[in-house]
C-alpha positions in Angstrom: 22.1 90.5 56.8 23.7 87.7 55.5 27.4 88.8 55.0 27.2 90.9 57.8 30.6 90.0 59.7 28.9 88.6 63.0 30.6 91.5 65.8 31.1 94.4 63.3 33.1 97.4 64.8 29.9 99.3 65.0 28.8 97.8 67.7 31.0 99.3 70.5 29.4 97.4 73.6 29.6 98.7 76.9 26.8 100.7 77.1 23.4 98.3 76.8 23.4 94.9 77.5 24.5 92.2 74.9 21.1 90.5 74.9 19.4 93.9 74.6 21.9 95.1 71.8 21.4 91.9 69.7 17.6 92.4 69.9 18.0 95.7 68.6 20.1 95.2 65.6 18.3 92.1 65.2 14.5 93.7 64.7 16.3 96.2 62.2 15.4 96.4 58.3 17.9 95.4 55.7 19.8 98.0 54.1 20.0 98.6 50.8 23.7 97.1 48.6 25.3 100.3 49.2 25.0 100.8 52.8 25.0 97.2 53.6 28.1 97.0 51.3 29.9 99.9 53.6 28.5 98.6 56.7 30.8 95.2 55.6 34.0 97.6 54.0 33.4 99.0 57.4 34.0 96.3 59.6 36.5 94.1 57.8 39.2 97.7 57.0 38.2 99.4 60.3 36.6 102.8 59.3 34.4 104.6 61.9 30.7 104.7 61.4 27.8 104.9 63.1 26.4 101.7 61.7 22.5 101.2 61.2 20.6 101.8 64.8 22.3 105.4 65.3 22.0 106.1 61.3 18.2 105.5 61.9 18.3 107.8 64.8 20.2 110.4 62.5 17.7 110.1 59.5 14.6 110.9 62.0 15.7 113.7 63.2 16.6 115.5 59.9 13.3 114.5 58.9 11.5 115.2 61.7 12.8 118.7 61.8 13.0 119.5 58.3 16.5 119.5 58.2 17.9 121.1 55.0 21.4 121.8 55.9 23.7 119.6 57.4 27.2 119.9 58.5 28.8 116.8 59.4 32.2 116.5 61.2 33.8 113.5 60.4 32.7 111.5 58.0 34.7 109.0 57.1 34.0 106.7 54.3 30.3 108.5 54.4 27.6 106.4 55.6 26.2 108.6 58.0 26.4 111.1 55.2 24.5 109.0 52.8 21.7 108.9 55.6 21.6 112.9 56.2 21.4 113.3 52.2 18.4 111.0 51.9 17.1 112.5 55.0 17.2 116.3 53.8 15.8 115.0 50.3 15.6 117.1 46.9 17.0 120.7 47.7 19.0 119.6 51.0 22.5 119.9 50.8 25.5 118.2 53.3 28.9 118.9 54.2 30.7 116.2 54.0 34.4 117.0 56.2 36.9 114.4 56.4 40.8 115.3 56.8 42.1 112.1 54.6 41.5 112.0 50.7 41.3 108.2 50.4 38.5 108.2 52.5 37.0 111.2 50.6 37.4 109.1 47.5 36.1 106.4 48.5 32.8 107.9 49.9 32.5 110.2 46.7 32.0 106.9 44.9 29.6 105.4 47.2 28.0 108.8 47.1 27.5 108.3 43.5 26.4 104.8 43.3 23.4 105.8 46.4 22.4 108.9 43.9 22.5 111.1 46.8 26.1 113.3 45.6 24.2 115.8 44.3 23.3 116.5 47.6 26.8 116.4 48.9 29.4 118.9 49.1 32.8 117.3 50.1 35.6 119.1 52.0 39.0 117.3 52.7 40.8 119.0 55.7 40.4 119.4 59.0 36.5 119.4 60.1 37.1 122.5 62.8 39.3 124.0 60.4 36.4 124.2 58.0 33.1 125.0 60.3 35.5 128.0 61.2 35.7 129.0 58.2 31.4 129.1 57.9 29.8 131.8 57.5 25.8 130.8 57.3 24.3 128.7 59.9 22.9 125.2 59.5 20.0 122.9 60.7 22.0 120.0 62.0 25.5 120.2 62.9 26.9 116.4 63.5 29.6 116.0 65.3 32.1 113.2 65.3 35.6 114.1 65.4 38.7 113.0 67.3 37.3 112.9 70.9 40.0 115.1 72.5 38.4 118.1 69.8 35.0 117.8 71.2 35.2 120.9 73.9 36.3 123.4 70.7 33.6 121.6 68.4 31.1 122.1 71.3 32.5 126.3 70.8 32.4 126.5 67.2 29.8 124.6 66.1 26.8 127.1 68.6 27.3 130.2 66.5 26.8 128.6 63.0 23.5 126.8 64.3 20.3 128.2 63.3 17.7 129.0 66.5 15.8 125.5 66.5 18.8 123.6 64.9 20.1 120.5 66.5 23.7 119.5 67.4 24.3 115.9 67.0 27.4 113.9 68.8 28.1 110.9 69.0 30.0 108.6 71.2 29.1 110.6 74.2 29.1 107.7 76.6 32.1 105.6 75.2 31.7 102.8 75.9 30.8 103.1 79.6 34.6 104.4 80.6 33.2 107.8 82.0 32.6 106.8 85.5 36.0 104.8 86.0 38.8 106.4 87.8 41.8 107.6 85.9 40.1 108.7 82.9 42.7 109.0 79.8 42.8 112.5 78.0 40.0 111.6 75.5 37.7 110.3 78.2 38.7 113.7 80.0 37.6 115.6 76.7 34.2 113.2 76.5 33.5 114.8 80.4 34.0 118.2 79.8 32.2 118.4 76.4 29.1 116.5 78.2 29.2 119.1 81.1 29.3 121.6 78.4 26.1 121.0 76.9 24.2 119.5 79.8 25.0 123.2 81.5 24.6 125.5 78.5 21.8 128.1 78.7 21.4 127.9 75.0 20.4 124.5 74.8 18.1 122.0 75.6 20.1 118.4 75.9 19.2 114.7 75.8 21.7 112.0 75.8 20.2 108.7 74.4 22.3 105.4 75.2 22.3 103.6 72.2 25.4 101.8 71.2 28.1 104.6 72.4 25.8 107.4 73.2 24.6 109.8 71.3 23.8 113.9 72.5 21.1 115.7 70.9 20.9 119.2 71.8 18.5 121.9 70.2 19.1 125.3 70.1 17.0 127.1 72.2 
């Protein structure tokens, strides 16, 4: 894309190679003004997103499973949430969590101008806090909170996950610091969580490393 800032924050290197990750992004479509639009707010303000490649990844998988309900767990300015609402199409319906109302703002008004917030419910507060407080179960749980939460997330988010359902996380790999010695207290977090679901009985778990690595796990 043309005003694509030329290194956007999106892409977190580290885990493919740089010629690799440039063919990648390079061989995908163009996204539409809104997306493209936060995928540029995104990298010139520094919110967190998944950007475009993982998004894709995100938008199969509700389709392919006929995802209806999706919880996701922070979302930021909402584009990955704009992606699960076009993916769970007329009827769906996603949980938008984010803990600061500016953000929330600000997505509710991309939300509008994609025509997806009718498919959107947004919370503001904290995204554990909230799946808590849940009391039905959901096709897709997403998960992409403050990395030092992810054990509790991986605790909470099992129960309210239908048989079948998927739990989505991303930045599972980041960004190739798991193998190094001294790992810092989120990198300890990242560890655990991925023993967690690697080792669970109740699911079935594939780690796919593109751009920071992303779990998919289905509920067995």
């Amino acid at each position: 894309m043309s005003n694509q800032p030329a290194n956007p924050g999106w892409r977190m290197g580290g885990i493919t190679v740089p010629e690799v990750e440039d063919y990648l992004y390079a061989m995908l479509p163009p996204r539409d003004e809104v997306l493209a639009e936060m995928e540029v707010d995104a990298a010139k303000n520094g919110y967190a997103i998944v950007g475009p490649a993982v998004a894709r990844v995100l938008y199969q998988l509700a389709a392919i499973s006929g995802a209806k309900k999706v919880f996701e767990m922070g979302s930021a300015i909402g584009y990955s949430t704009i992606w699960w609402a076009r993916a769970v199409g007329d009827g769906g319906r996603v949980v938008y969590t984010d803990g600061d109302r500016k953000n929330a703002d600000k997505a509710r008004r991309y939300f509008e101008r994609a025509g997806v917030s009718r498919r959107i419910t947004i919370r503001v507060g904290d995204a554990l806090e909230i799946l808590s407080e849940e009391k039905e179960s959901y096709d897709i749980i997403f998960n992409d909170v403050d990395k030092i939460d992810y054990p509790r997330v991986f605790r909470l988010a099992l129960p309210r996950l239908k048989r079948g359902g998927l739990f989505i996380t991303d930045n599972v790999l980041w960004s190739g610091k798991l193998g190094k010695p001294n790992p810092d207290a989120q990198t300890k977090a990242i560890l655990q969580f991925n023993k967690l679901i690697c080792e669970s009985q109740d699911l079935f778990t594939t780690i796919l490393p593109i751009r920071d690595g992303v779990s998919v796990c289905v509920k067995k």
